[in-house]
C-alpha positions as CSV (number, residue, x, y, z in Angstrom):
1,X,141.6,-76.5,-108.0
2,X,145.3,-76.2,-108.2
3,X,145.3,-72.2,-108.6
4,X,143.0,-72.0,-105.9
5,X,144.8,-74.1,-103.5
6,X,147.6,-71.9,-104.7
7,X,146.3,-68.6,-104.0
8,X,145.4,-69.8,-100.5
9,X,149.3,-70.7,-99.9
10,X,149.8,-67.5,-101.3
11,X,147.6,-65.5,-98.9
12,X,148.7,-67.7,-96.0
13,X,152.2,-66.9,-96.2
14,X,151.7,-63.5,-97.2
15,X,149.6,-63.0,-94.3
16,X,151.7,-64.9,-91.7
17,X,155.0,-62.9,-93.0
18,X,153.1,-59.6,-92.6
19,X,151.8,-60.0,-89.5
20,X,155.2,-61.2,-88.1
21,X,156.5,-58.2,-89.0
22,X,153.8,-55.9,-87.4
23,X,154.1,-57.9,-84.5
24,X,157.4,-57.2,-84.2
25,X,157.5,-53.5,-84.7
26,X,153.7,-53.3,-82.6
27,X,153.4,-55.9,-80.3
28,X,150.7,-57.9,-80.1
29,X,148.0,-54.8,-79.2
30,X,145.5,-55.4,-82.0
31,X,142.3,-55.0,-80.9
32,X,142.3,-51.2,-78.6
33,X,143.6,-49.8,-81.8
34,X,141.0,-52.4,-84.1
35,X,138.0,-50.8,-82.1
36,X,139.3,-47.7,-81.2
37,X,139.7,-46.8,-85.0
38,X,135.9,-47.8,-85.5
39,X,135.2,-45.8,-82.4
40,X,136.6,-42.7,-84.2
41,X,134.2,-42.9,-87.2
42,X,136.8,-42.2,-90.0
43,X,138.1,-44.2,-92.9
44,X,140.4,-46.6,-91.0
45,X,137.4,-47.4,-89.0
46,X,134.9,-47.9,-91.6
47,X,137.3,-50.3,-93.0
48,X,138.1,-52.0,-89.9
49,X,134.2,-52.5,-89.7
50,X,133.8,-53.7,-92.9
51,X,136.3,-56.1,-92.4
52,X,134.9,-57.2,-89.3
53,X,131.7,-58.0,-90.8
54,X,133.4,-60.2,-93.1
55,X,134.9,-61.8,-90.3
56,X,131.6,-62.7,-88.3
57,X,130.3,-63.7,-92.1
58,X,133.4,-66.0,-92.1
59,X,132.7,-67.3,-89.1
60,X,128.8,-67.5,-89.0
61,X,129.2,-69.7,-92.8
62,X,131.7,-72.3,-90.9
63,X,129.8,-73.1,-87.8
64,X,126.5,-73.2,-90.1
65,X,128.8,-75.6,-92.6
66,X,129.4,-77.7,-89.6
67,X,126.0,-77.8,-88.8
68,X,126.4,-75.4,-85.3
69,X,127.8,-78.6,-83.6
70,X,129.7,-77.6,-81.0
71,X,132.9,-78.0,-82.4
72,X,131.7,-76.3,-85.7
73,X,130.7,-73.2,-82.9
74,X,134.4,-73.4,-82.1
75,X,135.7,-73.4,-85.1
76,X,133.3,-70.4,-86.2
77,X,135.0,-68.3,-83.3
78,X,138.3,-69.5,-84.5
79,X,137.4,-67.9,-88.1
80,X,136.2,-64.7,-86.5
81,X,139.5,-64.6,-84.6
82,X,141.9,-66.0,-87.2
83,X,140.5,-64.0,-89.9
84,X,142.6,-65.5,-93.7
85,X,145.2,-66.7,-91.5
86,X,142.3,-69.4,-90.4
87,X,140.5,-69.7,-93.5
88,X,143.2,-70.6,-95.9
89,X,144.4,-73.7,-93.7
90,X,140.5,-74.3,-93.5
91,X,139.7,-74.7,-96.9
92,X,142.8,-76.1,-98.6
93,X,142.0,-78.6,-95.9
94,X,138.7,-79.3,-97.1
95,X,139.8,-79.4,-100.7
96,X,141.7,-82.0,-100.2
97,X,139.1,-83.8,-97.5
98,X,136.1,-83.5,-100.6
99,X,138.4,-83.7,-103.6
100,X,138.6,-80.4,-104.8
101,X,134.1,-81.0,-104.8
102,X,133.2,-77.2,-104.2
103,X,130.0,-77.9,-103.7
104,X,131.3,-80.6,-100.7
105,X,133.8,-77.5,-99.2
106,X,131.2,-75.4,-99.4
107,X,128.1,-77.1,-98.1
108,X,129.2,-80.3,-96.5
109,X,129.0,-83.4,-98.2
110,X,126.0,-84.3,-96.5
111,X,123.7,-80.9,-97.7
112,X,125.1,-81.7,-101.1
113,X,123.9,-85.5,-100.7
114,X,121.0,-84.1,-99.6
115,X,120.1,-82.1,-101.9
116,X,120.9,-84.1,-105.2
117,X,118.4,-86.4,-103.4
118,X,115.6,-84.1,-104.0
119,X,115.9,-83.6,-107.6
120,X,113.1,-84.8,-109.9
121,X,115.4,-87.5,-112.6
């Protein structure tokens, strides 16, 4: 679990230091040049929408993981939105909150509960 908590530090801070810099050479106009490359139907927007399917992936799995609460909604949209940046905090979070139980980060604790319920001894 250590390497993989590790590798999410890594992509955090990666992440954070590159978009600082963007930010600072672009400004904070992401989303007209996001869509508008998807708009022109070549290889930056293909990629774009690739990504942004992982995105609403991302963001569909947390809210189902949190059982489409309300605050499991919102914290779907924040994954969509957030992209890495959100996920890595997410799940070294949850590592820690299940005790590196990947089953636990990545059902809940009570699916996995659940489910070891069901199984014939």
């Amino acid at each position: 679990m250590i390497w993989f908590r590790t590798f999410l530090a890594a992509c955090l801070l990666s992440i954070l230091i590159y978009t600082g810099v963007t930010i600072g050479a672009h400004g904070w106009n992401l989303l007209p040049i996001f869509f508008g490359d998807m708009a022109a139907m070549a290889w930056p927007g293909q990629f774009n929408f690739d990504f942004f399917t992982f995105l609403l992936l991302s963001g569909l799995w947390t809210a189902w993981r949190n059982d489409f609460t309300l605050s499991g909604i919102a914290l779907g949209l924040l994954a969509v939105l957030g992209g890495m940046l959100f996920l890595s905090v997410y799940l070294i979070i949850l590592s820690f909150r299940h005790q590196g139980d990947i089953s636990e980060m990545m059902l809940g604790a009570k699916r996995v509960r659940g489910h070891s319920a069901h199984r014939l001894p």
